[in-house]
C-alpha positions as CSV (number, residue, x, y, z in Angstrom):
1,X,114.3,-82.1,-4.3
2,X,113.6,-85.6,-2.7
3,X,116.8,-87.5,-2.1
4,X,116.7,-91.4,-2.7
5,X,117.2,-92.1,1.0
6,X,114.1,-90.1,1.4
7,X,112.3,-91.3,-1.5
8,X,112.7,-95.0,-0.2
9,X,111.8,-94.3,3.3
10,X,108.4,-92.5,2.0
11,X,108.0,-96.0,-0.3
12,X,108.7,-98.0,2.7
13,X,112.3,-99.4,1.1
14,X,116.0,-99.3,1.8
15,X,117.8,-96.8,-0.8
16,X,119.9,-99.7,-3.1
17,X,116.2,-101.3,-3.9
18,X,114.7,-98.1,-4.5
19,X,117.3,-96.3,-6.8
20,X,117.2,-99.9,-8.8
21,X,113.3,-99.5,-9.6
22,X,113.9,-95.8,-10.1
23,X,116.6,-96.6,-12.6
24,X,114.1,-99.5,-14.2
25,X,111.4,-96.8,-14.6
26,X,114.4,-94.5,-16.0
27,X,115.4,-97.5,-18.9
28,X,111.5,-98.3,-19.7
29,X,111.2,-94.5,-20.0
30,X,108.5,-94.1,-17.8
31,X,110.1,-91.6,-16.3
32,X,110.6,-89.0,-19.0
33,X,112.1,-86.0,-17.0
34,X,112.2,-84.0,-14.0
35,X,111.9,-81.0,-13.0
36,X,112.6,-77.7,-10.6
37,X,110.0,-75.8,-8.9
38,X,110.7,-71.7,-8.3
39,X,109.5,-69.9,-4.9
40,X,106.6,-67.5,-7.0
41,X,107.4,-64.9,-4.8
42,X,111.3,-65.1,-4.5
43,X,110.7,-64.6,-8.6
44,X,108.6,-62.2,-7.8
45,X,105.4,-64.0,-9.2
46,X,103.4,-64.2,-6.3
47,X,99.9,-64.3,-8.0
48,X,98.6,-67.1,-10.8
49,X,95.5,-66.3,-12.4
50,X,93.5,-68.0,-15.5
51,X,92.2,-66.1,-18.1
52,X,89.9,-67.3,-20.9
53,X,90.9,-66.6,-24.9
54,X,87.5,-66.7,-26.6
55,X,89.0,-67.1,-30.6
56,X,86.0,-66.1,-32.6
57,X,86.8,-68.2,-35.7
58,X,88.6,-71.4,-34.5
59,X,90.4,-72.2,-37.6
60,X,94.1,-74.0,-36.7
61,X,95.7,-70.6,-38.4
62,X,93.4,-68.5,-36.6
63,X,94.0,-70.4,-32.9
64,X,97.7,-70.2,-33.9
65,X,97.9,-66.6,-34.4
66,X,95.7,-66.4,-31.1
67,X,98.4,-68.2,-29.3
68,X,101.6,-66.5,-30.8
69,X,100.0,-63.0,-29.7
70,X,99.8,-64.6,-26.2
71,X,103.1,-66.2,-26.0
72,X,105.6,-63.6,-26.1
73,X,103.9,-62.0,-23.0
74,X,107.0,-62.9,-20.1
75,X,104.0,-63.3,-17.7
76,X,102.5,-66.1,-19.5
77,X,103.3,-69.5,-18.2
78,X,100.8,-71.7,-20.4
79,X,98.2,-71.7,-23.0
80,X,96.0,-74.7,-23.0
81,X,93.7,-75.0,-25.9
82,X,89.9,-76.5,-24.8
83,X,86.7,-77.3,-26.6
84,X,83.7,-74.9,-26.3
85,X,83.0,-70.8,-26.7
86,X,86.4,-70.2,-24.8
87,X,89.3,-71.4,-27.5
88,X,92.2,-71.1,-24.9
89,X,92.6,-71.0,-21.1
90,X,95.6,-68.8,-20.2
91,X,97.4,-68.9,-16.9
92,X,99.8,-65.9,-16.1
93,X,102.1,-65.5,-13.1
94,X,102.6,-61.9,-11.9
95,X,104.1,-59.6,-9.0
96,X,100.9,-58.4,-8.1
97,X,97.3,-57.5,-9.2
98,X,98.7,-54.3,-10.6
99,X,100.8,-56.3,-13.2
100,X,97.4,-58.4,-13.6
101,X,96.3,-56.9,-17.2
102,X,97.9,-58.0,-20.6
103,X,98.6,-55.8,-23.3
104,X,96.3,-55.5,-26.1
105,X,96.6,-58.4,-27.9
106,X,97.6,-57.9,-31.7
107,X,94.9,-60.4,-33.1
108,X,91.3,-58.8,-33.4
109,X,90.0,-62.4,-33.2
110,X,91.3,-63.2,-29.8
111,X,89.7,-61.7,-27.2
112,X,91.3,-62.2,-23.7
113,X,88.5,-62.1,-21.0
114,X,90.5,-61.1,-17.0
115,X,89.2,-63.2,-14.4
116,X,90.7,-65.3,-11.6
């Protein structure tokens, strides 16, 4: 994590000026979080890979039942929906390419297509 003495060097400020625009960015809310990034391999999830959903039907119940099948999978990370043939894209962090392939999914209308 980036200390405020580091921050404000970066920025080209001493750290009192710098923490007080961070903390005016804070009160605007501006800034609206932060957060922690893992080492994929110390978590052992040293591969990320995108895989397309194609939903055959894209109702909202039918893209919602797509992504509830996909969700409870521990390897995936997000499920973005996107316009098009392809309903969602799917990224998935795993060991290695042996731990690649998802289960079947329980939804006939999602098909999950494997592909870097």
């Amino acid at each position: 994590m980036l200390s405020n003495v580091e921050l404000a060097e970066r920025v080209a400020l001493t750290p009192t000026p710098c923490l007080r625009r961070i903390k005016c960015l804070e009160d605007k809310s501006l800034i609206y979080g932060y957060c922690a990034r893992l080492d994929p391999e110390a978590v052992g999830r040293a591969i990320r890979a995108y895989m397309a959903a194609e939903i055959s039907m894209a109702s909202r119940e039918i893209v919602e039942q797509c992504e509830a099948a996909l969700i409870p999978n521990e390897e995936v990370i997000e499920v973005r929906r996107v316009h098009g043939a392809i309903g969602c894209l799917v990224r998935i962090d795993v060991e290695d390419s042996n731990a690649y392939e998802l289960p079947n999914q329980r939804s006939t209308r999602c098909q999950v297509y494997h592909g870097a």
